[in-house]
BALOBA-1460 file (C-alpha; in Angstrom, 3 decimals):
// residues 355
<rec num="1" residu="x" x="0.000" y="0.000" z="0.000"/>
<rec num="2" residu="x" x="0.973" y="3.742" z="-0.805"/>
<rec num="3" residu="x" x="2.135" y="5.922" z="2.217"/>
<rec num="4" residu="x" x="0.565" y="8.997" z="2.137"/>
<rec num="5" residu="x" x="2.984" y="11.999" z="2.276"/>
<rec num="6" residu="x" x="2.137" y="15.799" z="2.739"/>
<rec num="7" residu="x" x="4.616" y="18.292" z="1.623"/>
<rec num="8" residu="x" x="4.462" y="21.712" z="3.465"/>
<rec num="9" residu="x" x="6.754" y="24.699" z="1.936"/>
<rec num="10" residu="x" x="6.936" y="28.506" z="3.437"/>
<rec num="11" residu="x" x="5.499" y="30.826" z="1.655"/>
<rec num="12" residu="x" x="9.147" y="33.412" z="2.008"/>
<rec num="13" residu="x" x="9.399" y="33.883" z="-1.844"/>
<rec num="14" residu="x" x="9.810" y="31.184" z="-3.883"/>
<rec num="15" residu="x" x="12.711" y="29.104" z="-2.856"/>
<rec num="16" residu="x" x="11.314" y="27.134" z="-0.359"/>
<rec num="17" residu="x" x="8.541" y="25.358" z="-3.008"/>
<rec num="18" residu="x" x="11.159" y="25.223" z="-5.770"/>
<rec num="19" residu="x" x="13.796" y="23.078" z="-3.577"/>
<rec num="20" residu="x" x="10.456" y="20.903" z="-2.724"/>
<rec num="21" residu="x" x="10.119" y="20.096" z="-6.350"/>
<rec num="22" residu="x" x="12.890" y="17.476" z="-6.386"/>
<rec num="23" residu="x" x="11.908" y="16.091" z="-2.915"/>
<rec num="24" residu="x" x="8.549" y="15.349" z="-4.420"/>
<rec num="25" residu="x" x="9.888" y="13.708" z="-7.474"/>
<rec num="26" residu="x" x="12.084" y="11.868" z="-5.180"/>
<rec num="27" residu="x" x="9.039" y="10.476" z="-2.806"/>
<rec num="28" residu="x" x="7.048" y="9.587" z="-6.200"/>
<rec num="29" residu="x" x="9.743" y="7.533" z="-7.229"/>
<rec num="30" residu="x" x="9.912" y="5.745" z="-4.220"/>
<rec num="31" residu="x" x="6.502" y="4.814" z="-4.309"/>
<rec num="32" residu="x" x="4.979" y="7.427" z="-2.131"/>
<rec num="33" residu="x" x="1.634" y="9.089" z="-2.734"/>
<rec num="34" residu="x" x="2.046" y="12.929" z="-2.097"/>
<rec num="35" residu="x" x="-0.181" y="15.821" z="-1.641"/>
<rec num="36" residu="x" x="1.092" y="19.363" z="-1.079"/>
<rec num="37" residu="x" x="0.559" y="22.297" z="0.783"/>
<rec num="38" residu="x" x="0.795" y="25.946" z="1.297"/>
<rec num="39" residu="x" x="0.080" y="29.598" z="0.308"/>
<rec num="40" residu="x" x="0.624" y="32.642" z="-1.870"/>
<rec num="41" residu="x" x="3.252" y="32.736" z="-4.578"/>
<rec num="42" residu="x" x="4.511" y="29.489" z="-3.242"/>
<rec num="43" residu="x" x="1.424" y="28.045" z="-3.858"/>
<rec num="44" residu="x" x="1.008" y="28.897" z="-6.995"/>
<rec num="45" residu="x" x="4.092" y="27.200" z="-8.137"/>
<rec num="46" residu="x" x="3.359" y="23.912" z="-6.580"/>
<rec num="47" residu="x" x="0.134" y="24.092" z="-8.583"/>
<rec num="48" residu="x" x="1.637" y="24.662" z="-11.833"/>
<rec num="49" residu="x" x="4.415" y="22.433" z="-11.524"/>
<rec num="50" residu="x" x="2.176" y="19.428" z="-10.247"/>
<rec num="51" residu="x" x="-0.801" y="19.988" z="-11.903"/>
<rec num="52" residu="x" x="-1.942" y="16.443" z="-11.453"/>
<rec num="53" residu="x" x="-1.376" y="16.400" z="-7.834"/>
<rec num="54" residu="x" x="-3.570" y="18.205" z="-4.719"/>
<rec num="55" residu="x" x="-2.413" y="21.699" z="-3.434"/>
<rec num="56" residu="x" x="-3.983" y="22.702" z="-0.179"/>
<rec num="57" residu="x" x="-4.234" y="25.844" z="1.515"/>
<rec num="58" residu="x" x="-1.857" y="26.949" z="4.530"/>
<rec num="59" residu="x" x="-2.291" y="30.101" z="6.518"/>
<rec num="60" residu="x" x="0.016" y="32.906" z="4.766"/>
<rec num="61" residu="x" x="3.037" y="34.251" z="6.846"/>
<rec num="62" residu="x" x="2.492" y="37.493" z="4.946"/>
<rec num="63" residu="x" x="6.351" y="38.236" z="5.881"/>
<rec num="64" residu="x" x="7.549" y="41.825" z="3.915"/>
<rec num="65" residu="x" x="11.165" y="43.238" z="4.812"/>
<rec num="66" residu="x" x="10.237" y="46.972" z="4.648"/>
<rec num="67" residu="x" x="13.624" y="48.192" z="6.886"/>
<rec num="68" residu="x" x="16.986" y="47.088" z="7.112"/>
<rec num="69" residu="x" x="17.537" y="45.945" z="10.538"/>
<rec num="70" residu="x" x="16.579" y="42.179" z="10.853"/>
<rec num="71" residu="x" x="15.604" y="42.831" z="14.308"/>
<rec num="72" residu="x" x="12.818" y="45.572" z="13.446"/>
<rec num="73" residu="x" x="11.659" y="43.376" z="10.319"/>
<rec num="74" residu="x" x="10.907" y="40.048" z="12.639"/>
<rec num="75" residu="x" x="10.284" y="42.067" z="15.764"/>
<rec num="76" residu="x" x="7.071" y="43.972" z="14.186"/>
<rec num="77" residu="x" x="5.752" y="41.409" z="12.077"/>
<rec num="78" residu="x" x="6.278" y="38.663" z="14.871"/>
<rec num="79" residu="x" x="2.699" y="38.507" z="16.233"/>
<rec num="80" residu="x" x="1.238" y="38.087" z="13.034"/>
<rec num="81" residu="x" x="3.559" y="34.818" z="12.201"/>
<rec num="82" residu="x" x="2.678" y="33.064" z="15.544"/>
<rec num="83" residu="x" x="-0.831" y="33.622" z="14.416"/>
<rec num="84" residu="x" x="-0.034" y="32.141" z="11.486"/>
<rec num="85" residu="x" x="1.983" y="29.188" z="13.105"/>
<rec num="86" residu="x" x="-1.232" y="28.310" z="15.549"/>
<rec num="87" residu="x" x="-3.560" y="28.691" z="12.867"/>
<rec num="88" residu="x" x="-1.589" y="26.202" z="10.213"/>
<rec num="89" residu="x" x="-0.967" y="23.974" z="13.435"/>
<rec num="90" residu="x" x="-4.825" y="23.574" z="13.555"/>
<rec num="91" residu="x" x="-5.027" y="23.290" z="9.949"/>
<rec num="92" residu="x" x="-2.742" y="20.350" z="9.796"/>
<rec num="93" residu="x" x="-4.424" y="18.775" z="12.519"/>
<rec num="94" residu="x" x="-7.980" y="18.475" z="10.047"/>
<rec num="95" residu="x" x="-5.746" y="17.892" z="6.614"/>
<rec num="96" residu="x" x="-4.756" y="14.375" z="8.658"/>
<rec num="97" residu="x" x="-8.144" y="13.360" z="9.676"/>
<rec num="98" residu="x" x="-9.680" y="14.403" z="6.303"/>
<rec num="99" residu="x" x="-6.940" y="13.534" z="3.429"/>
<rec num="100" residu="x" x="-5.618" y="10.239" z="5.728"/>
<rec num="101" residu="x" x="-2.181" y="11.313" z="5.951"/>
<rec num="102" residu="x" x="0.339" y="8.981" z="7.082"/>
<rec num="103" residu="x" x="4.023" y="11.051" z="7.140"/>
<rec num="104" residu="x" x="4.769" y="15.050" z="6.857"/>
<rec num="105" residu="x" x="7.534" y="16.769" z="5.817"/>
<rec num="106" residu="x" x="7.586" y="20.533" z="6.731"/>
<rec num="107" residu="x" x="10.024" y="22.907" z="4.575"/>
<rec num="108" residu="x" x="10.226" y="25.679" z="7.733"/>
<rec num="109" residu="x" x="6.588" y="25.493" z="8.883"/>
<rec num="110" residu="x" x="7.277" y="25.312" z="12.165"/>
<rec num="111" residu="x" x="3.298" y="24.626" z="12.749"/>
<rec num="112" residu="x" x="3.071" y="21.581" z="10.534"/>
<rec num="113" residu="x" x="3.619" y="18.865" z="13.226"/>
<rec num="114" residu="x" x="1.018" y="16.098" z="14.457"/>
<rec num="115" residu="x" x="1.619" y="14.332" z="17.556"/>
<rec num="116" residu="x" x="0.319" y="10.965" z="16.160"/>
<rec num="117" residu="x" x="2.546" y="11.006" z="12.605"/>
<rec num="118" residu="x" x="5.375" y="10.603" z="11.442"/>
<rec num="119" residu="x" x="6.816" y="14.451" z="10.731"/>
<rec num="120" residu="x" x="10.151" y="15.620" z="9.596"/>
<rec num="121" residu="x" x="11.123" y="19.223" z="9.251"/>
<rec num="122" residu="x" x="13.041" y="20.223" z="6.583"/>
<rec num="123" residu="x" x="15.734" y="23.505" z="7.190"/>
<rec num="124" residu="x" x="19.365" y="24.456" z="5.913"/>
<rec num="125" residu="x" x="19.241" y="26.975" z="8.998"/>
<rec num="126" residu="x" x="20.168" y="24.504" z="11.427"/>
<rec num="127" residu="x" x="21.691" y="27.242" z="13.338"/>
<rec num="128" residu="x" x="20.767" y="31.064" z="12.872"/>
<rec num="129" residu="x" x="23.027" y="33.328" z="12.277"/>
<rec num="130" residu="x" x="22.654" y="36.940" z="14.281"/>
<rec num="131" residu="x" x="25.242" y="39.227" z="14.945"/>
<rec num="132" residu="x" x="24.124" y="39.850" z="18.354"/>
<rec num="133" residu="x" x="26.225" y="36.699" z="19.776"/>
<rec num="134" residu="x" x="23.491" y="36.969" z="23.296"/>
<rec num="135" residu="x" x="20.414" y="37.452" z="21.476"/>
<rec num="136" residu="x" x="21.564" y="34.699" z="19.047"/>
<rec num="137" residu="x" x="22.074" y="31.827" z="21.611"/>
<rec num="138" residu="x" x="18.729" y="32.790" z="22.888"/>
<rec num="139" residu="x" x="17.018" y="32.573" z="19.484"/>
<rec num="140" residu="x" x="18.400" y="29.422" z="18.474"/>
<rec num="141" residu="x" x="17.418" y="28.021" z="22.024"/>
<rec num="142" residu="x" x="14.253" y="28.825" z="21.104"/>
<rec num="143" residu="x" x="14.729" y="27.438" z="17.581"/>
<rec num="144" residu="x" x="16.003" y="24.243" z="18.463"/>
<rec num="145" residu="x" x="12.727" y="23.825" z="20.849"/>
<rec num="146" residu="x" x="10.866" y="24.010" z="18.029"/>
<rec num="147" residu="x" x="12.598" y="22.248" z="15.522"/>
<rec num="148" residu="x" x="12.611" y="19.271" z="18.481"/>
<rec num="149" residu="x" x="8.713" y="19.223" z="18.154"/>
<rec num="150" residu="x" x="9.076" y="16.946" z="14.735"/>
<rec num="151" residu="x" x="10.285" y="13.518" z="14.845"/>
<rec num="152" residu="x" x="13.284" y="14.970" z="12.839"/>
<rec num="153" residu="x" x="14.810" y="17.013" z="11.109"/>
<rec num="154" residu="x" x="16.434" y="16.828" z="7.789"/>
<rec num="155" residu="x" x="19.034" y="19.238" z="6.425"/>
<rec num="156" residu="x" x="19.634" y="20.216" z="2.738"/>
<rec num="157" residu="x" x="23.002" y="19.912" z="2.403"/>
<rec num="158" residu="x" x="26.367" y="18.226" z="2.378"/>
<rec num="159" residu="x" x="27.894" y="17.568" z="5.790"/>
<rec num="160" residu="x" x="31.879" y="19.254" z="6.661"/>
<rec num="161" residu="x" x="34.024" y="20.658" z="4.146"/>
<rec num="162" residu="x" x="31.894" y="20.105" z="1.338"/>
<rec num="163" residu="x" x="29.124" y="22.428" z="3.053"/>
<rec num="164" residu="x" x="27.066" y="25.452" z="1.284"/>
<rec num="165" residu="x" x="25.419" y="26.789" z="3.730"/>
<rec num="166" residu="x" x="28.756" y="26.664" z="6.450"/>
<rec num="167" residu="x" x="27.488" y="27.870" z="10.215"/>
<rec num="168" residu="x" x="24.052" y="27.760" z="9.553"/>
<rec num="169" residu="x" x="23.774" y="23.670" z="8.839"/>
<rec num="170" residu="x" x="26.121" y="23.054" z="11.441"/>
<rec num="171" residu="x" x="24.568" y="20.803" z="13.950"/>
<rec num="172" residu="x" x="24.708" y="22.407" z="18.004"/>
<rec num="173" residu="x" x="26.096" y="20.234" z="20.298"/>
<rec num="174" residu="x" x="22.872" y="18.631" z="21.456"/>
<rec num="175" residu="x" x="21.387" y="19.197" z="18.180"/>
<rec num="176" residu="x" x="20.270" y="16.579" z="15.609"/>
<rec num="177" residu="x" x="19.760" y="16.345" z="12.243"/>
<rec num="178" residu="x" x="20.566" y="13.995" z="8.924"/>
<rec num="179" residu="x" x="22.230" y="16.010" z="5.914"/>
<rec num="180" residu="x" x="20.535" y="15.083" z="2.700"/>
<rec num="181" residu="x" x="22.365" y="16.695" z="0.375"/>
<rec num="182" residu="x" x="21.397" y="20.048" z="-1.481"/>
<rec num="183" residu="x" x="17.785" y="20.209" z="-3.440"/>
<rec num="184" residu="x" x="17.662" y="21.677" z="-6.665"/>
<rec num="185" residu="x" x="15.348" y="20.754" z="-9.529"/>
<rec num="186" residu="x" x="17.919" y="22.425" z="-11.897"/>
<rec num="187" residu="x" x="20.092" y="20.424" z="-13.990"/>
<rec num="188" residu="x" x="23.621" y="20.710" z="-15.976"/>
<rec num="189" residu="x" x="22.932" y="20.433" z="-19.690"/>
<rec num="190" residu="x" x="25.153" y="20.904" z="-22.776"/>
<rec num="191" residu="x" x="23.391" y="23.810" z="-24.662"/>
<rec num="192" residu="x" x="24.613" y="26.819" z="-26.257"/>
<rec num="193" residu="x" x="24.729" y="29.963" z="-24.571"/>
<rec num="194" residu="x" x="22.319" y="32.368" z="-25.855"/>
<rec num="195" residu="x" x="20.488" y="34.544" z="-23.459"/>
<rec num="196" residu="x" x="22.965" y="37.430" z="-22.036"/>
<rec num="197" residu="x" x="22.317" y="38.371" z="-18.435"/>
<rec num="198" residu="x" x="19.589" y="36.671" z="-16.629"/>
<rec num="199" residu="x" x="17.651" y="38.303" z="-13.309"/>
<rec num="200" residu="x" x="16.085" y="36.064" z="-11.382"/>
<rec num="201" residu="x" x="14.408" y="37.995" z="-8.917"/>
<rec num="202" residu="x" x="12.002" y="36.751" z="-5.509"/>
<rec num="203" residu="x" x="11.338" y="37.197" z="-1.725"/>
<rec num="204" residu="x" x="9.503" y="39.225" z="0.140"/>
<rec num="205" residu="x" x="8.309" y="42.453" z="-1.035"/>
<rec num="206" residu="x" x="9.050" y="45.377" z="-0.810"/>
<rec num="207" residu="x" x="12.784" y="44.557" z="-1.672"/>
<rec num="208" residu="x" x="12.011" y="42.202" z="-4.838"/>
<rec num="209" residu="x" x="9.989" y="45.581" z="-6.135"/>
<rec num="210" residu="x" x="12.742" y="47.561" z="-5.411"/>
<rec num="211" residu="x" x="15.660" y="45.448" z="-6.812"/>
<rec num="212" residu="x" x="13.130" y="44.940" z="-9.917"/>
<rec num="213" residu="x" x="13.199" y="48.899" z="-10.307"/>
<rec num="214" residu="x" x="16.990" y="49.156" z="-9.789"/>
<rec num="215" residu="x" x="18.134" y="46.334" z="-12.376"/>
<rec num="216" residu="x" x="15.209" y="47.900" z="-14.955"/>
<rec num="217" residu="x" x="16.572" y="51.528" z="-14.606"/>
<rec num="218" residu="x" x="20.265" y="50.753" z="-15.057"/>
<rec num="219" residu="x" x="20.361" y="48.028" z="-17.930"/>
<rec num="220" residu="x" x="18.233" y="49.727" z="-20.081"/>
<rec num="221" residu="x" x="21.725" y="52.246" z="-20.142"/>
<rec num="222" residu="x" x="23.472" y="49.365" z="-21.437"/>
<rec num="223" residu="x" x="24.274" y="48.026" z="-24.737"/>
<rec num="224" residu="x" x="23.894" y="44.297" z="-23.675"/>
<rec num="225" residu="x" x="20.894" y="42.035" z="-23.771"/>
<rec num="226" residu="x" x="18.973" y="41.466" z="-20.635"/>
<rec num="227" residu="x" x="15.864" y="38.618" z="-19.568"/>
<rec num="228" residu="x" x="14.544" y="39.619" z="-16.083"/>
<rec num="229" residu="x" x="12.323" y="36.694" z="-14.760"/>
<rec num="230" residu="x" x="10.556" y="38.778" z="-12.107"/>
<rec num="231" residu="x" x="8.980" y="35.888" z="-10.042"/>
<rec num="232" residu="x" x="5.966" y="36.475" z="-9.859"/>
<rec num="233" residu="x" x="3.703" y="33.657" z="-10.274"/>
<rec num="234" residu="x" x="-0.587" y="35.321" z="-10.664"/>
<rec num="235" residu="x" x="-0.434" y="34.717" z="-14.431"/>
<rec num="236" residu="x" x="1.932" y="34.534" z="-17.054"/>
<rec num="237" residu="x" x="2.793" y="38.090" z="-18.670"/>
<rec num="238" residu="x" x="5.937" y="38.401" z="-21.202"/>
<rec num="239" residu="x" x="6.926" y="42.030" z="-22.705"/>
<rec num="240" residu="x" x="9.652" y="44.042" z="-24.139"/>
<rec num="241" residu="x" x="10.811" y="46.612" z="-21.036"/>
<rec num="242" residu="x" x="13.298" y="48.104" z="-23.606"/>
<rec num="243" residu="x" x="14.810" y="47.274" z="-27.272"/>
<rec num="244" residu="x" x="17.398" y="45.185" z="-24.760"/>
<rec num="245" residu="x" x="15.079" y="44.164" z="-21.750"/>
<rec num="246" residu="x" x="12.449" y="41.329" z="-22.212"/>
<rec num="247" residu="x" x="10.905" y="40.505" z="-19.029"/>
<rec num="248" residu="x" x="8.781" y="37.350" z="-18.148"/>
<rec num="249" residu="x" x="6.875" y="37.173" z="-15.047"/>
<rec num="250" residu="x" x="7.844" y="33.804" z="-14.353"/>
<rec num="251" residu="x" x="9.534" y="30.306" z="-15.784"/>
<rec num="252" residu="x" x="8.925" y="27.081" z="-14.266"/>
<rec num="253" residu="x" x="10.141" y="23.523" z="-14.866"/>
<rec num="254" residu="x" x="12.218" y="22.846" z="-18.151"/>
<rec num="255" residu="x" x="11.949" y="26.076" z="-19.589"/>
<rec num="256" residu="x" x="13.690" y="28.114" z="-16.640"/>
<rec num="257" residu="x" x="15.826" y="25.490" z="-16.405"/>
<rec num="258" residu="x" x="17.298" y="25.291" z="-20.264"/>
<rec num="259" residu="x" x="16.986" y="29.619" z="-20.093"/>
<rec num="260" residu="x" x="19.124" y="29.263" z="-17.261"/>
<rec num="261" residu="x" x="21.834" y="26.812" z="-18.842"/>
<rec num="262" residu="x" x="21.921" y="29.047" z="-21.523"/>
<rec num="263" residu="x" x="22.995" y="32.254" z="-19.497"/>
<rec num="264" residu="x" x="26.014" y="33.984" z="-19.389"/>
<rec num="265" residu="x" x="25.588" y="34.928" z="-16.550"/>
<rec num="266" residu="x" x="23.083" y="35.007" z="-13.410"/>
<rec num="267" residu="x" x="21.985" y="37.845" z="-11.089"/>
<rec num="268" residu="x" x="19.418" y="36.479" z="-8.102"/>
<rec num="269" residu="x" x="19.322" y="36.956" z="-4.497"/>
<rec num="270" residu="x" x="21.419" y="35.114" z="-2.100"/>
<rec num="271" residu="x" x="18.601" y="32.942" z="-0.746"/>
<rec num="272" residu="x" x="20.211" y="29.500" z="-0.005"/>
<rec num="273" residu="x" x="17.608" y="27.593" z="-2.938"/>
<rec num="274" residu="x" x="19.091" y="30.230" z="-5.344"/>
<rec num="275" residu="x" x="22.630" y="28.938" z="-4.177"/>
<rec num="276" residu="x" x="21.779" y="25.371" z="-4.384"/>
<rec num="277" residu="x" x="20.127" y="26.104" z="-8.090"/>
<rec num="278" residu="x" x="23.675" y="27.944" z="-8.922"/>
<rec num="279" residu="x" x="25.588" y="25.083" z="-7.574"/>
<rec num="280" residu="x" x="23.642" y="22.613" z="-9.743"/>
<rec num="281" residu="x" x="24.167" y="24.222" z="-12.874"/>
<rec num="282" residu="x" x="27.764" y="25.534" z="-12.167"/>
<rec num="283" residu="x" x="27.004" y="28.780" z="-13.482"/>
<rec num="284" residu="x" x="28.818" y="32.351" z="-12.658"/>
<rec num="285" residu="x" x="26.604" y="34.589" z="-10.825"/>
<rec num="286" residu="x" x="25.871" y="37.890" z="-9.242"/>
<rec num="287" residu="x" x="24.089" y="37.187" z="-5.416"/>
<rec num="288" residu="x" x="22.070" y="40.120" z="-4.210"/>
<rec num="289" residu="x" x="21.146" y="39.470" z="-0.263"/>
<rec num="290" residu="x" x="17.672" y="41.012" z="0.330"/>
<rec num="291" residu="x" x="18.507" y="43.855" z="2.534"/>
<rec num="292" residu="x" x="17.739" y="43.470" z="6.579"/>
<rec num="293" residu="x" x="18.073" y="39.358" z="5.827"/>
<rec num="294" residu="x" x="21.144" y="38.226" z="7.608"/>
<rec num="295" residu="x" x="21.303" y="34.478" z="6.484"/>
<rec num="296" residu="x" x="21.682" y="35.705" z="2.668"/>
<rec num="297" residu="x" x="24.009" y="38.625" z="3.867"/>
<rec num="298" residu="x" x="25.814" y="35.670" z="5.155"/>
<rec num="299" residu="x" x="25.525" y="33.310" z="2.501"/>
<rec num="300" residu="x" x="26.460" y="35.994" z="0.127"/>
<rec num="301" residu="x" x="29.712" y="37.052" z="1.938"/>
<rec num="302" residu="x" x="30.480" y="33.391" z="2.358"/>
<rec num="303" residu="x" x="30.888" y="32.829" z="-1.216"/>
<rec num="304" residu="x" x="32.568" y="36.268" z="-2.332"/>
<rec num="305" residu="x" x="35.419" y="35.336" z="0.122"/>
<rec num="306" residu="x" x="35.873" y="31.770" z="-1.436"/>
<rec num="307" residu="x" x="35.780" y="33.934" z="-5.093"/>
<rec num="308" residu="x" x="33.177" y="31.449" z="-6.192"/>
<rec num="309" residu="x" x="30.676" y="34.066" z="-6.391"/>
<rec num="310" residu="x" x="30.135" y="38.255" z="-6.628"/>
<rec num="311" residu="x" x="28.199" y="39.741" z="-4.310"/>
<rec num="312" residu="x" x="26.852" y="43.292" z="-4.204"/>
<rec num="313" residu="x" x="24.503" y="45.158" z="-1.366"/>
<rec num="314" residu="x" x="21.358" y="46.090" z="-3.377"/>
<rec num="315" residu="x" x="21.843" y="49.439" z="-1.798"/>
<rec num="316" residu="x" x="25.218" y="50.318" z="-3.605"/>
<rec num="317" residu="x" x="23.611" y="48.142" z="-6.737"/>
<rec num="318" residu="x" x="25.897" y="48.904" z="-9.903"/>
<rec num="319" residu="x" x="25.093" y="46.341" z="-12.776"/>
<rec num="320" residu="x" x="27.494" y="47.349" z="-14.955"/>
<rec num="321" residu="x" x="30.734" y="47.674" z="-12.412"/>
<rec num="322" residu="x" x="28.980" y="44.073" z="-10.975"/>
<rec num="323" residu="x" x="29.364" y="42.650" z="-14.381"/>
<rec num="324" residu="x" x="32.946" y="43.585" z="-14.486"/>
<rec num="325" residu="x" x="33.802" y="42.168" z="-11.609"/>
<rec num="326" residu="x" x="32.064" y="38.637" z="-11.324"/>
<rec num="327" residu="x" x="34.413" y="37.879" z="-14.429"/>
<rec num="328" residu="x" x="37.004" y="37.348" z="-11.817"/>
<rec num="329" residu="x" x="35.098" y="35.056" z="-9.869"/>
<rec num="330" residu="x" x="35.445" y="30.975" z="-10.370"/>
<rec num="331" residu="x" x="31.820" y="29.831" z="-9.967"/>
<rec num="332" residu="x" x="31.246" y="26.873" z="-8.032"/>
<rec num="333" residu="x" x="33.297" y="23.414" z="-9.148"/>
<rec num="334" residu="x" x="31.884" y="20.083" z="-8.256"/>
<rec num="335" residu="x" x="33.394" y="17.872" z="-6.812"/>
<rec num="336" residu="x" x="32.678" y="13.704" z="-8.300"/>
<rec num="337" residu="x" x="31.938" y="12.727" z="-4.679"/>
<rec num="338" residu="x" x="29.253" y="15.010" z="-4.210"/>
<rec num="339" residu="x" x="26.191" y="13.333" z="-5.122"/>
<rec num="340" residu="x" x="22.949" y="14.469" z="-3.331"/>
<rec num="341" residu="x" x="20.551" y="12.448" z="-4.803"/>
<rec num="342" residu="x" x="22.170" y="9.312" z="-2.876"/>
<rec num="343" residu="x" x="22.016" y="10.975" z="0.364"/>
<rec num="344" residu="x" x="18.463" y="11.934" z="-0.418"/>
<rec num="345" residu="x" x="17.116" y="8.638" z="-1.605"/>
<rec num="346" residu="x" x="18.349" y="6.692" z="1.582"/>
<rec num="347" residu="x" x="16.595" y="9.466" z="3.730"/>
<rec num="348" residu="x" x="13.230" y="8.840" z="1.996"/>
<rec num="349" residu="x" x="13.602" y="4.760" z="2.195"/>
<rec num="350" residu="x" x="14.311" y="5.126" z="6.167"/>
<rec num="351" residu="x" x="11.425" y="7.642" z="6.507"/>
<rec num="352" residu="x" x="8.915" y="5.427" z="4.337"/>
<rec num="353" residu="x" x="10.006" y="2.225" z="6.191"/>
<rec num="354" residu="x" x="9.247" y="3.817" z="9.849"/>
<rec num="355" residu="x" x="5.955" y="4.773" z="9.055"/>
């Protein structure tokens, strides 16, 4: 018989459903039956990417970045996501009873737990990264409390050396976890290049907006050709934004994938799914952090340092001296005994077995 699997992503942007695309693949292949779940532009892409499968409806985070500071950002908007966290709680409590669900696995809903099935929680943030070193052991105290409400938790990435997200997969002391090597439903393929620069933009709003505006404003002073993929998932709109811009509002599946292949070169946020996508494709790239969010300020300064790739604040954004400079940078080099799929595969078989 079939387990039943639900598959919960966070509605931050985009990257938490696209790195849930392989996951699924990789649960259908080992026999599982799999519905999905969550909200807003997340949502959206579940739907259109598994068209044949059913998408239910989470409570929305509703998370925007409007200032700088981290602190402010989470601070203001913090009642409003423990709402949501109680209310998808309660949610998941009637999707179990009514859609017979046998095993969860949670991409950062930290409300999608059920005490009497099997749930796993899915996070590369293992350990948050804050540069207040007191307020930081406090918050991942906290963290770890709730990650420790699932059965377990599984981390996308590759353990030691061979680590992309560094400090933030690294397991605490008391901490557990099982790496399962990075999720991307990108792909290497052997195609010509063709497309110029491509922007790949997402997250929160207002920052995406503003980035959006930025990129728009300076290429069309340039003489090269520009795609800007602006994320956004309501409805498919394509249009010329100058005689060198075309913008799409969004790719999914094979077609962002072969667009992507077929870049020179890639501009996106730092978001660790972007990084896992880059990694994947062994492309050169331009990372972006969304401003006030400290895990892809970190993630973006981790790579610059290793010159694998450039990184620019979108505050001093300069496409044209950014250009320039990423030429210098190596992109990311795989390495034969990285092989994620393996490390993914086992964790599924374990997780099927045990429920």
């Amino acid at each position: 018989m079939r387990k039943r699997i639900l598959v919960v992503a966070l509605d931050w942007g985009l990257g938490h459903a696209t790195r849930c695309i392989p996951l699924v693949r990789a649960l259908q292949e080992a026999g599982a039956e799999v519905l999905l779940a969550s909200s807003g532009r997340a949502k959206d892409l579940l739907q259109t990417e598994f068209s044949e499968l059913p998408v239910l409806s989470l409570p929305a985070y509703g998370v925007h970045y409007q200032y700088k500071s981290m602190y402010w950002n989470m601070a203001l908007q913090m009642p409003k996501i423990m709402r949501a966290i109680g209310q998808e709680h309660q949610v998941i409590q009637q999707f179990v009873r009514d859609y017979a669900i046998q095993g969860i696995i949670s991409d950062n809903r930290y409300g999608c737990f059920h005490q009497h099935v099997k749930t796993i929680f899915l996070t590369h943030q293992v350990q948050l990264q804050i540069p207040n070193k007191i307020l930081q052991t406090i918050v991942n105290q906290i963290h770890q409390y709730a990650i420790h409400q699932f059965d377990a938790c599984w981390i996308p990435d590759w353990p030691g050396a061979a680590s992309l997200a560094g400090a933030l997969s690294e397991l605490p002391r008391n901490g557990r976890g099982r790496y399962v090597g990075p999720l991307s439903r990108m792909q290497a393929m052997d195609l010509p290049l063709s497309e110029d620069i491509v922007a790949v933009l997402s997250g929160p709003e207002p920052q995406r907006s503003r980035l959006e505006h930025l990129f728009l404003q300076q290429a069309a002073q340039m003489s090269r050709s520009f795609l800007l993929i602006q994320g956004i998932t309501d409805a498919y709109r394509e249009w010329q934004a100058a005689d060198n811009i075309r913008v799409v509002s969004f790719l999914t599946g094979a077609a962002l994938n072969a667009t992507l292949v077929r870049a020179q070169c890639i501009i996106c946020r730092s978001g660790y799914s972007s990084i896992m996508d880059l990694v994947a494709l062994g492309k050169p790239a331009i990372l972006i952090p969304t401003a006030g969010q400290t895990e892809q300020e970190y993630l973006a300064a981790r790579f610059a340092q290793r010159g694998i790739f450039y990184s620019q604040a979108q505050a001093d954004f300069d496409l044209r001296q950014a250009l320039e400079a990423s030429q210098t940078y190596t992109r990311w080099q795989q390495q034969a005994t990285q092989q994620p799929a393996v490390l993914l595969q086992r964790a599924i078989q374990d997780f099927l077995e045990q429920i």
